[in-house]
C-alpha positions, 0 to 999 in steps of 0.5 A: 500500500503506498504511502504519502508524507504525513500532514496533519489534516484538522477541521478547518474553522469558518464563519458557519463553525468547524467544518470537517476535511477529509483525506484517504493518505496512508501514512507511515506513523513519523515517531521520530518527529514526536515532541517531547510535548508530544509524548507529554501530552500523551503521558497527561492523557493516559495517566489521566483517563486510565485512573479514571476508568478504574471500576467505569471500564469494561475488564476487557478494555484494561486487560487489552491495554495490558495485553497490548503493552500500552504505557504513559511513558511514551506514544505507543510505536504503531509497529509495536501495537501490530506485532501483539495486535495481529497474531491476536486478532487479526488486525492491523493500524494504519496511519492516517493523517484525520478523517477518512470518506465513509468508503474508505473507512468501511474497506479497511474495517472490512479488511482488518486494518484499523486507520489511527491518526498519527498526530496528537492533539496539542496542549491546549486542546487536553480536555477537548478536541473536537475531531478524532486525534491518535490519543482518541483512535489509539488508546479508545478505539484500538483495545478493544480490537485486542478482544476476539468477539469485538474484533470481528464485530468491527470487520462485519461493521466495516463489511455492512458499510460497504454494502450500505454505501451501495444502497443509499444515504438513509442507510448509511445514516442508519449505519452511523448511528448504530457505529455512535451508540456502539463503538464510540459510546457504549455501555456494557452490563457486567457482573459489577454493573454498567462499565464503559466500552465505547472510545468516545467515553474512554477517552473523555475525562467528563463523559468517562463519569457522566456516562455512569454517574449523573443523572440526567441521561437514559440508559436504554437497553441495546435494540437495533432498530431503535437504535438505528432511528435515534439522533444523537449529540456530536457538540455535547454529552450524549441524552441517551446511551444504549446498554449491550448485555455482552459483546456477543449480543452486539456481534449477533447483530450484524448478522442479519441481511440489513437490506430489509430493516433500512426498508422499514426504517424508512416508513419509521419516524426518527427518534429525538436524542433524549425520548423514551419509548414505551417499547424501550428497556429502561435502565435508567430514566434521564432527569434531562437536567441541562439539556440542549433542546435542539442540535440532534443530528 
């Protein structure tokens, strides 16, 4: 696979917001060219989110960091994560230099090959960034792929993508919101209770507690179809988050033909950020305290 010089493509800002830029370079990660702010930024962030998610993440997520030999010392060398990664799994990181078209992402989750930005956000950007950055691809998304089941989760998410992209824009947007409330801000049940699983919480101190402690979100039992007809934040905490019982529920449910159910979808309203439907499994009923009242996307 040919690769490009690596440039650090970022949202650019307007005079309408933050506009995302999209590239399909394949880069070599340049761990030579890392600052020590680099590296510093990394060791705040680790260190950080990984006391924080003590008794809030699922086992499988710390045990993979220390299957994957991932440490606050310095940013991991994407070579080192692969060479533990792929007799494991299967799967491979690539380096990208930010946000990929959906195809492009689709091929190479349907491929094993998990694309992780190579650049680190900077000092001032610590608490929030607003694009996918290497601390958010590589220590949220990049553990979990360490997992068996989950890891072939991804590379049926990635497969139904492809096919998705061939039958149009609803079910592409149905496709997203599943990859949302799944892979970027899931909650699993455990035997200890609700742990986090998505990387969108993992790699968040605020939502790394909110997702579990405050009061004000639903917490909703996983249904496909629901999920795919619910909107969701990308400016704010989530009002909603959707609770598997195990990774395997989550994996059973890409085995279905999706073809059929984008087609019901399409007769089906879509579902508001913070409803409860009558049909939901309830968790936990959100309180709504300090809501946003539009912005659903």
């Amino acid at each position: 696979m040919e690769t490009a010089t690596p440039r650090r493509v970022e949202h650019q800002q307007t005079d309408k917001g933050s506009v995302p830029v999209y590239t399909t370079a394949i880069v070599e990660q340049p761990w030579d060219s890392y600052s020590a702010a680099d590296h510093d930024t990394w060791a705040r962030l680790f260190t950080r989110q990984l006391g924080l998610l003590q008794g809030r993440a699922c086992q499988e997520f710390l045990d993979a960091l220390d299957g994957l030999e991932m440490a606050a010392d310095k940013i991991p060398k994407f070579s080192d994560i692969n060479a533990l990664l792929a007799p494991a799994t299967g799967w491979t990181l690539i380096g990208v230099e930010g946000l990929l078209p959906e195809l492009d992402f689709f091929v190479h989750l349907a491929n094993r090959r998990f694309p992780v930005t190579w650049w680190i956000r900077r000092p001032d950007q610590i608490d929030y960034i607003a694009e996918p950055d290497l601390f958010h691809d590589l220590f949220g998304h990049v553990p979990l792929l360490f997992n068996p089941v989950f890891a072939d989760y991804m590379q049926a998410y990635g497969r139904g993508g492809i096919k998705a992209h061939g039958v149009g824009e609803e079910a592409l947007q149905a496709l997203t919101r599943l990859y949302w409330y799944t892979v970027e801000f899931g909650l699993i049940n455990s035997a200890d209770g609700l742990r986090i699983y998505g990387a969108g919480i993992m790699s968040s101190k605020g939502e790394s507690i909110y997702s579990l402690e405050s009061d004000a979100p639903n917490r909703i039992g996983f249904d496909l179809e629901r999920i795919m007809r619910t909107r969701y934040r990308i400016d704010t905490y989530q009002k909603t988050y959707f609770v598997i019982d195990d990774f395997e529920q989550l994996f059973a449910a890409t085995r279905p033909d999706f073809t059929p159910i984008y087609a019901a979808l399409t007769e089906q309203p879509a579902v508001a950020a913070g409803d409860v439907l009558d049909s939901d499994r309830v968790v936990h009923r959100g309180s709504g305290e300090g809501w946003a009242q539009d912005g659903d996307v």
